[in-house]
TORNUPA-224397 format. One line per 4 residues: their letters; for each residue x, y, z of C-alpha. Coordinates in nm, 4 decimals, padded with zeros to 6 digits. Each point is the difference from the previous one (the first is absolute). Example, Ala and Ser with C-alpha at 12.3 -4.5 7.8 and 13.67 -1.06 7.14 Angstrom:
AS) 01.2300,-00.4500,00.7800; 00.1370,00.3440,-00.0660
This chain:
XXXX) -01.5529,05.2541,-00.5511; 00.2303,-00.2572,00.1464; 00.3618,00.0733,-00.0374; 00.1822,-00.2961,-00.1687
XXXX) 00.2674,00.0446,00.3549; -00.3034,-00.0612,00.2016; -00.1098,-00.3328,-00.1459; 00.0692,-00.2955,00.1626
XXXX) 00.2919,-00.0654,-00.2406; 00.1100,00.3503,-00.1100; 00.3276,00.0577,00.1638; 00.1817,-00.0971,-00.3190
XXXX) -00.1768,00.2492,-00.2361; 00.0154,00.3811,-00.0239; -00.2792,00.0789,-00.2225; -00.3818,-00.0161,00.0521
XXXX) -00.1462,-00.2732,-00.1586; -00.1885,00.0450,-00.3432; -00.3886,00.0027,-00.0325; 00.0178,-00.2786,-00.2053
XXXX) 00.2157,-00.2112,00.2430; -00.2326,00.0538,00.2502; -00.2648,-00.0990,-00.2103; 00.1153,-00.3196,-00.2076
XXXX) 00.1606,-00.1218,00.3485; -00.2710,00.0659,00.1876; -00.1996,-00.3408,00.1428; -00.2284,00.1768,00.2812
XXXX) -00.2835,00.0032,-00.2243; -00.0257,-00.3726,00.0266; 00.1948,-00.1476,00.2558; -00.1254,00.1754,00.2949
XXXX) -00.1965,-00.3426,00.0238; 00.2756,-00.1011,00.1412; -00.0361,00.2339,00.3442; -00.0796,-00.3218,00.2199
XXXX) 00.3113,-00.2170,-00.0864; 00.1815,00.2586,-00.0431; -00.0430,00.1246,00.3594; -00.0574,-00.3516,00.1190
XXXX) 00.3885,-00.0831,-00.1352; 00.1224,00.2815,00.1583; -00.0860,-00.0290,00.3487; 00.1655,-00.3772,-00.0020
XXXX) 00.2741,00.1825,-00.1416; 00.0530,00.2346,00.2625; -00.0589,-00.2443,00.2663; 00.3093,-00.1758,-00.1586
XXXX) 00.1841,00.3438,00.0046; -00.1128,00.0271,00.4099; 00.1936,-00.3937,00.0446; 00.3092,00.0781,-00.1763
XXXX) -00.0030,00.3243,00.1678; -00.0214,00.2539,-00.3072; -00.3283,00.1561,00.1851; -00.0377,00.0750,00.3543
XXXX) -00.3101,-00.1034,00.2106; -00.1493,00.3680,-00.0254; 00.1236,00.0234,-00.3877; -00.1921,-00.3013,-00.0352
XXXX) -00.2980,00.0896,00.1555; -00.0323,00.3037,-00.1845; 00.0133,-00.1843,-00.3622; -00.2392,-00.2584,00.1401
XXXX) -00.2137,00.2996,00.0977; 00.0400,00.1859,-00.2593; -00.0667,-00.3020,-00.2778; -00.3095,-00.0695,00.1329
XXXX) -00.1571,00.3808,-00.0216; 00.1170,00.0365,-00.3150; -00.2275,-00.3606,-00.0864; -00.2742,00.1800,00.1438
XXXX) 00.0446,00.3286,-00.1595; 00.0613,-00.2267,-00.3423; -00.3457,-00.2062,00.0773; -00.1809,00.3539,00.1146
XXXX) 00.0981,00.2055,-00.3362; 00.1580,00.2668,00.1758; 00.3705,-00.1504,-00.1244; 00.1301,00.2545,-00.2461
XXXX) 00.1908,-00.1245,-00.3169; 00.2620,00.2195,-00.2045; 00.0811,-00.1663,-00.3740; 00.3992,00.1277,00.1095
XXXX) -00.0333,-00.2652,00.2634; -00.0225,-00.2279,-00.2649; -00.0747,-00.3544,00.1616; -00.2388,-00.0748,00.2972
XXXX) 00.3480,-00.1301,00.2091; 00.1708,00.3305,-00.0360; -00.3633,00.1528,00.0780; -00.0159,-00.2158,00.3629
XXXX) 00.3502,00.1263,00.0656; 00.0385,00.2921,-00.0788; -00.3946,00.0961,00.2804; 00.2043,-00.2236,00.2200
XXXX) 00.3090,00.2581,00.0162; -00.2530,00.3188,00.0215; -00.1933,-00.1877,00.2831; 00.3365,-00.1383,00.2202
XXXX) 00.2534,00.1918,-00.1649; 00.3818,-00.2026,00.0125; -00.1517,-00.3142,00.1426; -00.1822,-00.0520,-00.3516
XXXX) 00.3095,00.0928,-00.1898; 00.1753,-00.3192,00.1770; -00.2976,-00.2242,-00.1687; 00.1488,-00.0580,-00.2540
XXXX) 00.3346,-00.1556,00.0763; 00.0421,-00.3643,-00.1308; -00.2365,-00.0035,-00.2454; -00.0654,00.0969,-00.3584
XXXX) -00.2748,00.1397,-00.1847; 00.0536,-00.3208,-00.2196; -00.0325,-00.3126,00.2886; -00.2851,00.2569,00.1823
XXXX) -00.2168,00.0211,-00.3327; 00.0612,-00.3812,-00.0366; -00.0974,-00.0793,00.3270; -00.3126,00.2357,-00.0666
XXXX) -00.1073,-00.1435,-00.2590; 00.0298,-00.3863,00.1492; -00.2060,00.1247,00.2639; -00.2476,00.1956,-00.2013
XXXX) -00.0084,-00.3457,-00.2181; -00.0352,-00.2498,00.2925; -00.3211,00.2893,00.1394; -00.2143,-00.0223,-00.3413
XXXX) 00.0584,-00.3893,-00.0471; -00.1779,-00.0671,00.3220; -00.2988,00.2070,-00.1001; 00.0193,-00.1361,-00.3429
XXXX) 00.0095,-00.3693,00.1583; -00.2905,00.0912,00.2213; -00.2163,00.1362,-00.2922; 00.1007,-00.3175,-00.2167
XXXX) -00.1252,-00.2197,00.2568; -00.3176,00.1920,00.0304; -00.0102,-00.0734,-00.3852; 00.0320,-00.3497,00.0436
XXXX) -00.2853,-00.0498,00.2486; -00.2243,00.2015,-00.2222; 00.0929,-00.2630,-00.2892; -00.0573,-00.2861,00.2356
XXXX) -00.3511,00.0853,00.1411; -00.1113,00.0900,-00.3823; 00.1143,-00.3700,-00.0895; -00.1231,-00.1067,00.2809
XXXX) -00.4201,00.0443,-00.1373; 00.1179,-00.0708,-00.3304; 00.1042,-00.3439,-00.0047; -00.3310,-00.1143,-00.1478
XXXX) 00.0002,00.2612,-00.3331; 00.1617,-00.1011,-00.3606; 00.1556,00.2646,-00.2151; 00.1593,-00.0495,-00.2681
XXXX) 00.4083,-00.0637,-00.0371; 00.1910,00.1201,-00.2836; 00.3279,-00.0426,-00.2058; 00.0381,00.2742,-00.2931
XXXX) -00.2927,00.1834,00.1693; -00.1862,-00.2295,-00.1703; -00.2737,-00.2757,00.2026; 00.2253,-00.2870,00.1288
XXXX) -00.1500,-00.1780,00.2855; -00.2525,00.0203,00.2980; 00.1742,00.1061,00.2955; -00.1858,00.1176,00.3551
XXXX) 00.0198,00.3055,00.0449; 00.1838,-00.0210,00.3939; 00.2940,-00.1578,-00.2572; 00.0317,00.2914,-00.1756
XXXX) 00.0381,00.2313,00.2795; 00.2439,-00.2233,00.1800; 00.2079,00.0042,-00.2642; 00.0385,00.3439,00.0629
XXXX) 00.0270,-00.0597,00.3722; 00.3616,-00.2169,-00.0922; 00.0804,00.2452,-00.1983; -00.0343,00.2974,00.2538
XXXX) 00.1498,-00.2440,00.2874; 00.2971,-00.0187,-00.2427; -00.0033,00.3782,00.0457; -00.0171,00.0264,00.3829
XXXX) 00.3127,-00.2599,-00.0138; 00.1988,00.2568,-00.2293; -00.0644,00.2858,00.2595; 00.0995,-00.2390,00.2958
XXXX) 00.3520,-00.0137,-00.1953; -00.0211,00.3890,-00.0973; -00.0362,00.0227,00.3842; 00.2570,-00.2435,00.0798
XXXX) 00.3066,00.1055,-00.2445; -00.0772,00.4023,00.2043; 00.0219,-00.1248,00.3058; 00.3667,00.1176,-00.0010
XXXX) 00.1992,00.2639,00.1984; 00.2674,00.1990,-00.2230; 00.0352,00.2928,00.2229; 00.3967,-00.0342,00.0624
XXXX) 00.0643,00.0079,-00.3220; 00.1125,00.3412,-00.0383; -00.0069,00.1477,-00.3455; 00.1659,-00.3464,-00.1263
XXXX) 00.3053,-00.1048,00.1962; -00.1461,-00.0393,00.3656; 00.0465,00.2547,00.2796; 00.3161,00.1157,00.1569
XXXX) -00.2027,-00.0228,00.3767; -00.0819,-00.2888,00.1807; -00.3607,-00.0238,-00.1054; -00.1359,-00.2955,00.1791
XXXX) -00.2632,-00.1366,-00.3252; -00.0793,-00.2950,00.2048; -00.1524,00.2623,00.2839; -00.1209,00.2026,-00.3124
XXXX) -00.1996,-00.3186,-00.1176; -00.1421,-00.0582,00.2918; -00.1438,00.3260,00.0624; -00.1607,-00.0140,-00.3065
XXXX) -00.1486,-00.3650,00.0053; 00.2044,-00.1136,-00.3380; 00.0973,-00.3528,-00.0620; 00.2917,00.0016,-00.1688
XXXX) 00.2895,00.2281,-00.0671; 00.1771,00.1102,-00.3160; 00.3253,-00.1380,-00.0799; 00.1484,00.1742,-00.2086
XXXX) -00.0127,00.4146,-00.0134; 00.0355,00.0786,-00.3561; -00.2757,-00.2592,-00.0807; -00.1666,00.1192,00.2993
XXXX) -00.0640,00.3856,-00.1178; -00.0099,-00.1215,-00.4044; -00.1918,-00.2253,-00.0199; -00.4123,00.0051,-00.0570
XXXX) -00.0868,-00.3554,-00.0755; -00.1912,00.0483,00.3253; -00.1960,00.2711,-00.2118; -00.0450,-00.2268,-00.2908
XXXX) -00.1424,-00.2838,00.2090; -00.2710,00.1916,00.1149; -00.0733,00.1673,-00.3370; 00.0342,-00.3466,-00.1693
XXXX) -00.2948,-00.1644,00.2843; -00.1851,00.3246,-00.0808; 00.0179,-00.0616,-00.3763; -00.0884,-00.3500,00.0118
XXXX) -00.2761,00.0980,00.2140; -00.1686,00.2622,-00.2165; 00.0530,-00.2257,-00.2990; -00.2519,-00.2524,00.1594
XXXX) -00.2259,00.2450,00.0713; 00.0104,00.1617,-00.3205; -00.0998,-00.3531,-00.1535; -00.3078,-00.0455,00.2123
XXXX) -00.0736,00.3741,-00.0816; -00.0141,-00.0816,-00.3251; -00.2079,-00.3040,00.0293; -00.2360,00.2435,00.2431
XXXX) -00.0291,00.2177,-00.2596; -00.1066,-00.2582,-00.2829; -00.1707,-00.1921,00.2136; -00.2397,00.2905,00.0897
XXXX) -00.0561,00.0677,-00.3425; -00.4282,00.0299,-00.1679; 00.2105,-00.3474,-00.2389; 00.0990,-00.1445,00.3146
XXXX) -00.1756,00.0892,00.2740; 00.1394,-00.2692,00.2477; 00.0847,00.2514,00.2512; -00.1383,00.3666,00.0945
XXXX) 00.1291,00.2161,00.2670; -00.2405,00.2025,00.2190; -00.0047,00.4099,-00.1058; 00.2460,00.0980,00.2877
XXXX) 00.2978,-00.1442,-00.1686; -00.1277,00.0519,-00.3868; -00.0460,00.4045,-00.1444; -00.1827,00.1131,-00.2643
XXXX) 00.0511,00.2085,-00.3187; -00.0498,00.3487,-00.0764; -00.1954,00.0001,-00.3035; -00.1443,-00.3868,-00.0322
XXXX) -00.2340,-00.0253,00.2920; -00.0359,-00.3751,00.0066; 00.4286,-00.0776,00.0671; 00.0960,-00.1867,00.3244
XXXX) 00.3988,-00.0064,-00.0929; 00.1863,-00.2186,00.2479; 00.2710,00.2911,00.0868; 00.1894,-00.1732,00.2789
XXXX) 00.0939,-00.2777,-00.1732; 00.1371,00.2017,-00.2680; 00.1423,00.2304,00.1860; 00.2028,-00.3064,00.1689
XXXX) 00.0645,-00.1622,-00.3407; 00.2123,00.3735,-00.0840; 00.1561,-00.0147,00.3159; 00.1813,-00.2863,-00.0918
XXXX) 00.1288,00.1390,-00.2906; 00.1579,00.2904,00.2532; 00.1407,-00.1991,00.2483; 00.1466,-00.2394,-00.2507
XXXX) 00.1627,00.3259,-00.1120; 00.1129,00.0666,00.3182; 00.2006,-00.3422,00.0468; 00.1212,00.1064,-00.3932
XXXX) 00.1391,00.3422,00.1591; 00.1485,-00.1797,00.2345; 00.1797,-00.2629,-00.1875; 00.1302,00.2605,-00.2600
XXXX) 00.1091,00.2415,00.3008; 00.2505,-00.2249,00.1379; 00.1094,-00.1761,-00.3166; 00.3627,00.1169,-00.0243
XXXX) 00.0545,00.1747,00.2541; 00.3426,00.0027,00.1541; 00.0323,-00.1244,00.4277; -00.0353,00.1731,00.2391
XXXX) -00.2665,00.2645,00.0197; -00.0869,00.2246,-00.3053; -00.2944,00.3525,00.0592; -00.1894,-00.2522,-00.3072
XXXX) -00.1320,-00.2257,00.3061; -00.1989,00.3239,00.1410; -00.2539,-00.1124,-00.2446; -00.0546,-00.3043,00.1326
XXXX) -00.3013,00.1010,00.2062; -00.2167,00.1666,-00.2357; -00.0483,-00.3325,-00.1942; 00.0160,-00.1701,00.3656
XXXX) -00.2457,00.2545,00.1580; -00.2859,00.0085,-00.2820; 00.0081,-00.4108,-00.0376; -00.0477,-00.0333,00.3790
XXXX) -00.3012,00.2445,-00.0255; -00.1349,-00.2051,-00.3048; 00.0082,-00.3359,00.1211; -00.1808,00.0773,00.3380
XXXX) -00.2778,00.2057,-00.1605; -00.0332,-00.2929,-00.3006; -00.0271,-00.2275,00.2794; -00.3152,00.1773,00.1643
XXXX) -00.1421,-00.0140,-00.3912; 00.0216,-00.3402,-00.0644; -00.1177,-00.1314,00.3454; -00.3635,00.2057,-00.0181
XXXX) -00.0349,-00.1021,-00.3705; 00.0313,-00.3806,00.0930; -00.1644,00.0790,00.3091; -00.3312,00.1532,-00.1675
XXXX) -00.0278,-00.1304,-00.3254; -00.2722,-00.1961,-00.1023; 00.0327,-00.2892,-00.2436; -00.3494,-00.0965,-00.2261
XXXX) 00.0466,-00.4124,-00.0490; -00.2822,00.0083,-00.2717; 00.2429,00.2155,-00.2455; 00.3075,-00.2290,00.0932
XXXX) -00.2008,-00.3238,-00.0636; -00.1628,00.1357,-00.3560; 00.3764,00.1028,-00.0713; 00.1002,-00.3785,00.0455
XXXX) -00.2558,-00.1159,-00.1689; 00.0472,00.1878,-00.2872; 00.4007,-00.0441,00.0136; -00.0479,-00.4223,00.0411
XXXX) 00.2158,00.0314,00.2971; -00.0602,-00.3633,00.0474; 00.1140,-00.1124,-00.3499; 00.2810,-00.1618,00.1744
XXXX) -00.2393,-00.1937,00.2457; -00.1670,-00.1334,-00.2925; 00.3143,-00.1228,-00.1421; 00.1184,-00.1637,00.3273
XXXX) -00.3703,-00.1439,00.0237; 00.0956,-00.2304,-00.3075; 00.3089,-00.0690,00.0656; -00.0519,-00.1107,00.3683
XXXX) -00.3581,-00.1390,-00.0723; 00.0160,-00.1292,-00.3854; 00.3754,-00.0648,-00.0022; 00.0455,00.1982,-00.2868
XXXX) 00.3516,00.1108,-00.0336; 00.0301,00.3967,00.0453; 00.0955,00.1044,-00.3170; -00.3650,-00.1481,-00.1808
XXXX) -00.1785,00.1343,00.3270; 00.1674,00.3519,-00.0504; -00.1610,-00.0225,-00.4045; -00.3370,-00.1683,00.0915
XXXX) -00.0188,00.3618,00.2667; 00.1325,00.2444,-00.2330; -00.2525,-00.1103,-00.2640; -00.2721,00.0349,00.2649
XXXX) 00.1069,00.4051,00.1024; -00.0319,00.0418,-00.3719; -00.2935,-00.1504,-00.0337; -00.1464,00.2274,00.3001
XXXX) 00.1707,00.2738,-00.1578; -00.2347,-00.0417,-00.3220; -00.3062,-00.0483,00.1566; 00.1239,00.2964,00.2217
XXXX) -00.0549,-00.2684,00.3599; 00.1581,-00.0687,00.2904; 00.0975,-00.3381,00.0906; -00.2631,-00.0499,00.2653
XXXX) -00.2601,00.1324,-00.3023; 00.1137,-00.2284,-00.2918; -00.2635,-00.2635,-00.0512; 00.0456,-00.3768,-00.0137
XXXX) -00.0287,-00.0469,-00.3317; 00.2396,00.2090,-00.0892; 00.2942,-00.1147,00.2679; -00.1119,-00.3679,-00.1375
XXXX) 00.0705,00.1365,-00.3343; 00.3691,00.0692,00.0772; 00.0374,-00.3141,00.2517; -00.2231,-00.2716,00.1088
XXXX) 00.2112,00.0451,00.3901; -00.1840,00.3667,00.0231; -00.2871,-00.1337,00.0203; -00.0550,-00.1564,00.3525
XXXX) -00.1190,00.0887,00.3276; 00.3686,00.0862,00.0996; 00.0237,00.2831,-00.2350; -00.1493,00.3192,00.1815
XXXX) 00.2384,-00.1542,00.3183; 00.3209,00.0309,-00.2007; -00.1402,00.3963,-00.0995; -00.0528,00.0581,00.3380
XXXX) 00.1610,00.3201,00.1149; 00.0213,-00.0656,00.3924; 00.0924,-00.3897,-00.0475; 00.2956,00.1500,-00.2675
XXXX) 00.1129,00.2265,00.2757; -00.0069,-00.2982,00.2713; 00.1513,-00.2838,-00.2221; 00.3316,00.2608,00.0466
XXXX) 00.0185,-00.2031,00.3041; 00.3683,00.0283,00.0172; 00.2379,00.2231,00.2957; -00.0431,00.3659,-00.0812
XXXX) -00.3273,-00.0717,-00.2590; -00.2911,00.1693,-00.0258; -00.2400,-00.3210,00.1550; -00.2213,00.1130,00.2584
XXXX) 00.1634,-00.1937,00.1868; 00.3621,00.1344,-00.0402; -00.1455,00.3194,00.0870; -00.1094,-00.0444,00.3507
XXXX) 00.3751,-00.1804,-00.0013; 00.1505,00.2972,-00.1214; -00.1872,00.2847,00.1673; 00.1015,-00.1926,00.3236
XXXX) 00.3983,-00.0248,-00.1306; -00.0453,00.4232,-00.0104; -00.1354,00.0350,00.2914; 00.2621,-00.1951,00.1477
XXXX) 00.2859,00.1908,-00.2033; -00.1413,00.3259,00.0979; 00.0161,-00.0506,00.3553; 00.3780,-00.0682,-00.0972
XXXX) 00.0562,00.3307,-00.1317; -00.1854,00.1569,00.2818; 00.2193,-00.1218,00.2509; 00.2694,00.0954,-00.2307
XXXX) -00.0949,00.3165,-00.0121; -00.0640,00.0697,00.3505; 00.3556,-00.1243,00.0280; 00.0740,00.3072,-00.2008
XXX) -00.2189,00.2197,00.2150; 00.1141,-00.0981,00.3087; 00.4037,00.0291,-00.0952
């Protein structure tokens, strides 16, 4: 057991700390993720204690030393945590004072637990964005190719998850690829508002050294530096940023989950997805249950949670620092580890699904996704104002309805029946399913021809956002 004198901040107390102190304040369980940034931070720290002449050349040399064995013994397992140590900064310390002895003690001077977990945690941020951008854009070309050999296939559209219109199926999946590009932007932001130093800060008020941030910021390839300290070492917009972009993201996916997971059903059967991404059931032998993509469609729910925790966490919460913000990484933490194995998911699901354009045409058929065609057809062709063109159609899906028909299957007679202008060689054109999806001839339609247009417009945007993020990668 630790005596409470021998913590890092026991001089003040004369008792041992309680079990349960040690074990409602404890954050080691879960923030030893931080070990890099942590360890990162503090050798820029100490090289700004070796300039303003806090360390000597040897004292620094030691830490330097010393920080980068205790990395390896952290990365090797052989690192040894005690729950009394409570956090993993007071952990990195306190094996940096039994390696070097005084030198590690001095490690310590100008800087607060509260600017040294902020800075962690910007750092840890800024390190999962760019592997979160790079698996994004991964995503992305995986939606691309797919649309790529399906600009030529019809599938139906829908409002109210009922039949609307004929759309190609390369439409659909690019809408998804805006969406997701939408996402990749919110992460560039994410990465953008962390890019921060706040070591300096002290525990609110600044430092009473001459810490030289600019040096500091430098060292650890930031853009920008906080300015202000009590927003600096409060604040976690910089957290909610990230867990908003994450939220957003998993909210797209869990819609195309759940259109995966209809899709795929024996009443749809548009899509199927091969056995290696589908299970099966323990007692009915013939299931093929699309588990990823409802195991995606939950994680939403969770990490929507986690941006909830968040929010609620900080709401109220008097300036500057309060021991409430050491939950901030859980929810941080778990939504990080969410989004990049949703990611993975959802890019071999688009990547290996297989769509069946004989189900999706009988489903337009028997929805009369080209009711509105028809309509248009009079109006444009007949010059029948919309309104009579809308009743002259609607009569004819009943009529179909009746005689249990399609609109392609209707005979002459009985289209002649309900209008003399279904009933010439023009009709089975205006039904069309292809010529419906290419008279959406408009910017961002569904033509064929829009589609080569707009498959070329995301290739050009992705290459965009690659050099954006190897902007990021390179910093």
């Amino acid at each position: 057991m630790i005596k409470k004198e021998d913590k890092l901040w026991g001089g003040r107390f004369k008792t041992r700390t309680s079990s349960i102190m040690e074990r409602i304040g404890e954050s080691i369980s879960f923030d030893k993720e931080l070990y890099k940034q942590d360890i990162r931070g503090s050798l820029a720290h100490a090289k700004n204690l070796l300039k303003i002449e806090i360390l000597t050349t040897i004292e620094f040399e030691q830490i330097q030393k010393a920080l980068i064995e205790i990395e390896q013994e952290i990365e090797s397992g052989n690192f040894q945590y005690k729950l009394e140590l409570e956090d993993i900064h007071m952990h990195i310390e306190s094996r940096l004072t039994e390696k070097i002895g005084l030198p590690g003690k001095k490690l310590h001077t100008a800087r607060s637990r509260n600017d040294q977990v902020a800075q962690d945690v910007r750092l840890y941020i800024k390190d999962e964005t760019k592997e979160i951008l790079k698996l994004i854009y991964s995503l992305l070309e995986v939606i691309i190719e797919k649309s790529k050999s399906h600009t030529e296939m019809i599938m139906p559209g829908y409002t109210h998850l009922q039949v609307a219109q004929p759309i190609r199926v390369s439409h659909y999946l690019l809408s998804y690829f805006w969406a997701v590009g939408r996402d990749l932007e919110q992460f560039l932001f994410a990465y953008s508002v962390n890019d921060l130093l706040v070591l300096g800060s002290g525990a609110l008020s600044g430092v009473n050294y001459p810490t030289d941030r600019k040096f500091i910021q430098e060292e650890l390839k930031l853009k920008n530096i906080s300015e202000n300290s009590i927003d600096a070492v409060a604040s976690r917009d910089h957290v909610l940023n990230l867990l908003f972009a994450i939220c957003q993201t998993l909210i797209h996916f869990s819609r195309i989950s759940e259109e995966i997971i209809i899709y795929s059903t024996v009443e749809f059967s548009f899509i199927s997805l091969p056995d290696s991404l589908t299970t099966g059931s323990s007692i009915m032998p013939q299931k093929k249950n699309p588990d990823i993509a409802e195991l995606i469609r939950g994680k939403s729910a969770r990490v929507i949670s986690n941006l909830n925790h968040m929010l609620v966490l900080l709401k109220g919460l008097p300036l500057a620092y309060n021991r409430d913000l050491q939950e901030d990484k859980i929810s941080l933490f778990d939504s990080v580890e969410q989004v990049k194995i949703s990611i993975e998911g959802i890019r071999e699901m688009i990547h290996e699904m297989k769509f069946h354009p004989d189900k999706m045409i009988n489903s337009l058929n028997n929805g009369f996704a080209t009711a509105t065609d028809l309509a248009d057809f009079l109006v444009s062709k007949k010059n029948i104002p919309f309104r009579e063109a809308h009743e002259y159609v609607g009569k004819l899906v009943s009529a179909c309805i009746e005689k249990k028909l399609t609109l392609p299957e209707i005979s002459l007679q009985d289209r002649k029946e309900i209008s003399e202008h279904f009933a010439t060689d023009e009709y089975m054109d205006a039904i069309s399913l292809e010529k419906s999806a290419d008279k959406k001839n408009v910017f961002g339609g569904t033509s064929f021809e829009r589609q080569n247009e707009q498959i070329k417009n995301a290739e050009h945007k992705l290459k965009f956002w690659k050099e954006k993020i190897l902007e990021v990668e390179n910093e």
